[in-house]
VOPAGU-2260 file (C-alpha; in pm, 1 decimal, decimal comma):
REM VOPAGU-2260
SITE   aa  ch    i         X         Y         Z
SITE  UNK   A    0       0,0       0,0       0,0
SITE  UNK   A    1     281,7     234,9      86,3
SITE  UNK   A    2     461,3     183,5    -255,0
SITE  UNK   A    3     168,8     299,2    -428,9
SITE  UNK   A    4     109,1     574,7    -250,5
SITE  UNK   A    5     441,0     603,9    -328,9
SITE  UNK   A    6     440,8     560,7    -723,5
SITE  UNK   A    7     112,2     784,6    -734,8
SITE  UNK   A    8     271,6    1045,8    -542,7
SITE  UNK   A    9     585,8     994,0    -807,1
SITE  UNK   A   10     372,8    1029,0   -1116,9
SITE  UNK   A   11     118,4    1299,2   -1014,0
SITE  UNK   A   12     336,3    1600,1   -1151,0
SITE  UNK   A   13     356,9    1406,9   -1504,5
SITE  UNK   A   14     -79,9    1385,6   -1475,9
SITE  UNK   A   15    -152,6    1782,3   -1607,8
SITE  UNK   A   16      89,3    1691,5   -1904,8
SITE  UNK   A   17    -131,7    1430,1   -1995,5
SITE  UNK   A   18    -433,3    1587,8   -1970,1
SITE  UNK   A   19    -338,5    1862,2   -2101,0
SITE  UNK   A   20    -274,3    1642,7   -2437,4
SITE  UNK   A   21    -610,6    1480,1   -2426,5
SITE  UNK   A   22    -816,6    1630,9   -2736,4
SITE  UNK   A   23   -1167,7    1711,8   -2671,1
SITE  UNK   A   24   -1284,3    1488,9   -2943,4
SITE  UNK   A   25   -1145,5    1163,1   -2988,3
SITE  UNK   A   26   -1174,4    1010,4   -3316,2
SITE  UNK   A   27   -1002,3     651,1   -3477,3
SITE  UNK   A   28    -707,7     713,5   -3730,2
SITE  UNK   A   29    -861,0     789,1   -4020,9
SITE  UNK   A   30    -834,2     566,6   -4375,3
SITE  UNK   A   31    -521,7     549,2   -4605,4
SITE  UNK   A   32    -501,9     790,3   -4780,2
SITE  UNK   A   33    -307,4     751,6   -5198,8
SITE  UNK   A   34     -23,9    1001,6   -5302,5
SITE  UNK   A   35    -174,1    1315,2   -5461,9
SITE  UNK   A   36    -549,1    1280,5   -5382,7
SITE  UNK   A   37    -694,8    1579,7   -5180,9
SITE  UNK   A   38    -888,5    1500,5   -4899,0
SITE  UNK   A   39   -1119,2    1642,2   -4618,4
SITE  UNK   A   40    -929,9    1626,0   -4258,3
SITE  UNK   A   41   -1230,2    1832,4   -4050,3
SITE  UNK   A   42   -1432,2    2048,7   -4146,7
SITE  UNK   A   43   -1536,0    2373,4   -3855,7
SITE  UNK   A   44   -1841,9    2498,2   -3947,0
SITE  UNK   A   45   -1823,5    2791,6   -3723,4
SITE  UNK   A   46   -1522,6    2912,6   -3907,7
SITE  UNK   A   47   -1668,5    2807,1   -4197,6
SITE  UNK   A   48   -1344,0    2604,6   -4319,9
SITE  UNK   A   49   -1235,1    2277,3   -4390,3
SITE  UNK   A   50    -936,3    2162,8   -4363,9
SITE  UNK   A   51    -793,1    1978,6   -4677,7
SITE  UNK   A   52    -483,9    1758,2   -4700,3
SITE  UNK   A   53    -295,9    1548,0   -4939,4
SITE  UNK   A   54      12,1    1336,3   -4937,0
SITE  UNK   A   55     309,5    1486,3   -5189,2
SITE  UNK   A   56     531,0    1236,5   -5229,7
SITE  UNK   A   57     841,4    1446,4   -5188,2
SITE  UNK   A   58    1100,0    1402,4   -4902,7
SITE  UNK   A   59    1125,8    1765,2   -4825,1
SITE  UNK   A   60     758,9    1783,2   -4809,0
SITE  UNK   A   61     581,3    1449,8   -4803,3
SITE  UNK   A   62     250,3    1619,1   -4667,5
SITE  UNK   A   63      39,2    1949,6   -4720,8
SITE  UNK   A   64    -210,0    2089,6   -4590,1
SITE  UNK   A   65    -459,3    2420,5   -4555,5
SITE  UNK   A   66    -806,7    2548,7   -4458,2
SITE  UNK   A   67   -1030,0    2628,4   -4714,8
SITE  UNK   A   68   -1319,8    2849,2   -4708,4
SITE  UNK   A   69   -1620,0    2665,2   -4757,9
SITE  UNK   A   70   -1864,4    2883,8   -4884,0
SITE  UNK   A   71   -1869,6    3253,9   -4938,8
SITE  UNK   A   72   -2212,9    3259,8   -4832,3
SITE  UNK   A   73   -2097,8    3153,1   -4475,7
SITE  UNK   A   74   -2072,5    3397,5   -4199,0
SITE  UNK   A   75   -1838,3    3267,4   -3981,4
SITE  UNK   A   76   -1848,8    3315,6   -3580,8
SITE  UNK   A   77   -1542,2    3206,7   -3531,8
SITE  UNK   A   78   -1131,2    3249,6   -3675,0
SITE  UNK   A   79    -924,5    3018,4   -3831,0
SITE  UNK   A   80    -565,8    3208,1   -3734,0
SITE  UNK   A   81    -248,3    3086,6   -3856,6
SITE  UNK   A   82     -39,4    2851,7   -3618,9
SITE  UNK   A   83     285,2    2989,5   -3634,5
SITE  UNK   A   84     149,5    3355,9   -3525,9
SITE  UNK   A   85    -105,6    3208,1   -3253,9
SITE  UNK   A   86     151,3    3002,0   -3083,5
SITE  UNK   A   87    -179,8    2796,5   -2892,9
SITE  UNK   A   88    -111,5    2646,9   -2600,9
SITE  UNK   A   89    -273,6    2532,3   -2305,7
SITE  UNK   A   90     -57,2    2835,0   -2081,9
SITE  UNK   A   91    -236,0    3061,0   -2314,8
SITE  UNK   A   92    -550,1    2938,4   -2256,6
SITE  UNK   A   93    -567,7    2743,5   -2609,2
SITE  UNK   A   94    -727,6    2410,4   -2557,5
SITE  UNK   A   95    -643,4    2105,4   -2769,1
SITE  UNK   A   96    -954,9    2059,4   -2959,3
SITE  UNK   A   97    -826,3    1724,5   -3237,8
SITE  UNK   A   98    -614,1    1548,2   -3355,1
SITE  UNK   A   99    -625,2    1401,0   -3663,4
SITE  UNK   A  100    -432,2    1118,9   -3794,5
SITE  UNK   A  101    -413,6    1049,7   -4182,9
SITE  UNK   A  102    -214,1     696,5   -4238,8
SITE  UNK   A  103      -9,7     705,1   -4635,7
SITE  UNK   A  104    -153,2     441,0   -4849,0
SITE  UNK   A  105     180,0     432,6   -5044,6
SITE  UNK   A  106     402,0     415,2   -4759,6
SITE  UNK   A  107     203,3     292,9   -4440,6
SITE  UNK   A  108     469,0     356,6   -4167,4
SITE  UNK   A  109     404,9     724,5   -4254,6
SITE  UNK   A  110     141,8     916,6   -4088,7
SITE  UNK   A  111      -2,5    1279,7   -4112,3
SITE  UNK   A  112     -87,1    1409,8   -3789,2
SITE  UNK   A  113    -296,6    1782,9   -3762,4
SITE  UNK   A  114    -366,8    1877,0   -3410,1
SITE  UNK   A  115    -624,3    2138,4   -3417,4
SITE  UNK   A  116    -621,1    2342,6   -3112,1
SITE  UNK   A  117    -925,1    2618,5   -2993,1
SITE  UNK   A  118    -924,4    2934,0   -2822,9
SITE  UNK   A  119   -1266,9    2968,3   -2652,2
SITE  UNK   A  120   -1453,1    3283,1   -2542,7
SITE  UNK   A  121   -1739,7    3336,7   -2383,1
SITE  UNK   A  122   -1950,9    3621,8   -2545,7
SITE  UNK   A  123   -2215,9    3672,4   -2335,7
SITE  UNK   A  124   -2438,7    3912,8   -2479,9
SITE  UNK   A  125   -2772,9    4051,7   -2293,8
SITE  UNK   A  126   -3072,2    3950,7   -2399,0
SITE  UNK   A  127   -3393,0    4137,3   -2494,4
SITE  UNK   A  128   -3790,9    4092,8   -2391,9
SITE  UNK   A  129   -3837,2    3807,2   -2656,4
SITE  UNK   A  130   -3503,8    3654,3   -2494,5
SITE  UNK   A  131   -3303,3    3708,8   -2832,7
SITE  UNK   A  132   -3005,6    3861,9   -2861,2
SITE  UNK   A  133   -2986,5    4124,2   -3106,1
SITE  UNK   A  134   -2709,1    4301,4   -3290,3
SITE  UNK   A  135   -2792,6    4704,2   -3401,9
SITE  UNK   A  136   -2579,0    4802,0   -3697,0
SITE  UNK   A  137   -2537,8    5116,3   -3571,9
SITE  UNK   A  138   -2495,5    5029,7   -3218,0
SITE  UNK   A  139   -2185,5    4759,9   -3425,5
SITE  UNK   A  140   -2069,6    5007,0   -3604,6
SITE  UNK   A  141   -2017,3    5288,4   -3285,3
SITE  UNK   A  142   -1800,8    4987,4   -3104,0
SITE  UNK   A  143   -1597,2    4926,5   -3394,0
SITE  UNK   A  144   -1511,2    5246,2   -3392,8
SITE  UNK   A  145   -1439,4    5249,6   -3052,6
SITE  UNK   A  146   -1216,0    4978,2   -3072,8
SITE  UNK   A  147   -1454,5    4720,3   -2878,9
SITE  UNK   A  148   -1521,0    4407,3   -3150,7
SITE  UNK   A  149   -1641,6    4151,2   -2965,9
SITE  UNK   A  150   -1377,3    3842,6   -2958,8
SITE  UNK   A  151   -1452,1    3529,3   -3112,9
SITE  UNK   A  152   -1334,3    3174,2   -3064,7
SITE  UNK   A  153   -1028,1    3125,5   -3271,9
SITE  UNK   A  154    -869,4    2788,7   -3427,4
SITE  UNK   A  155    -507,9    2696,6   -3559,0
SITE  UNK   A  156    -388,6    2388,0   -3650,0
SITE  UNK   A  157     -46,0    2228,0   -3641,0
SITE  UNK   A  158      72,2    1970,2   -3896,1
SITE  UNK   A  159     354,7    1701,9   -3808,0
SITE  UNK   A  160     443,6    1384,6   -4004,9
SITE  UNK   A  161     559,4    1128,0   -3808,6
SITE  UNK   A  162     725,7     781,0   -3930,3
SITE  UNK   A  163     966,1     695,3   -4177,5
SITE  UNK   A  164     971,5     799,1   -4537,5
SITE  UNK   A  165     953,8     512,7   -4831,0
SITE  UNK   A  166    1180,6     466,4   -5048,3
């Protein structure tokens, strides 16, 4: 009993690292995927984007990836923001929101793995008589002048590929 108090007590600072890499969805790796054909990682309707991937079959670059706007139609409610600006992490309040795993059909000890990572805020806005919220466009307009846009949830994503390369 004493030795696992012990080994708890031992392994309890390494716990928050852990959890801290625990998505918030969990999905299965996803299905081989052939050199050259485009394909859908996730798609974040709030941002309206999808994020599209294909393997290359180059050394330097044997994966690439990018969000894509999915309709210009779409108002989005939240930001897709580039990873290398955002620098998301969980210090920062960034939680890890997926990660996505994309085997290579022509090499299969060669994965693509996209962690997507979110930056939540809570907007809460008063609401009227009818219990709607409402937005005045010139009441919009007098805080964007001000400075005072509202902040939305933003999104990066991170691409690594991990295994060996084929020869």
């Amino acid at each position: 009993m004493r030795l696992s108090l012990l080994m708890l007590a031992a392994l309890a600072p390494a716990l928050p690292a852990v959890a801290a890499e625990t998505p918030e969805l969990q999905r299965a790796v996803g299905a081989p995927q052939a050199v050259g054909a485009v394909h859908t990682l996730r798609q974040i309707p709030e941002a309206c984007a999808r994020l599209e991937g294909a393997f290359t079959g180059q050394a330097a670059e044997p994966y690439r990836f990018s969000a894509v706007r999915t309709s210009e139609q779409c108002q989005p409610r939240a930001r897709f923001v580039d990873y290398t600006k955002a620098q998301p992490s969980a210090d920062k309040g960034w939680k890890l929101n997926d990660v996505i795993r994309v085997p290579s059909a022509a090499c299969p000890a060669q994965q693509a793995v996209v962690r997507v990572w979110r930056l939540p805020v809570s907007n809460t806005q008063a609401l009227d008589g009818q219990g709607q919220s409402r937005i005045y466009l010139e009441d919009a307009k007098k805080q964007a002048a001000a400075g005072r846009i509202p902040q939305v949830t933003m999104f990066a994503a991170q691409l690594q590929v991990e295994g060996k390369a084929c020869h």
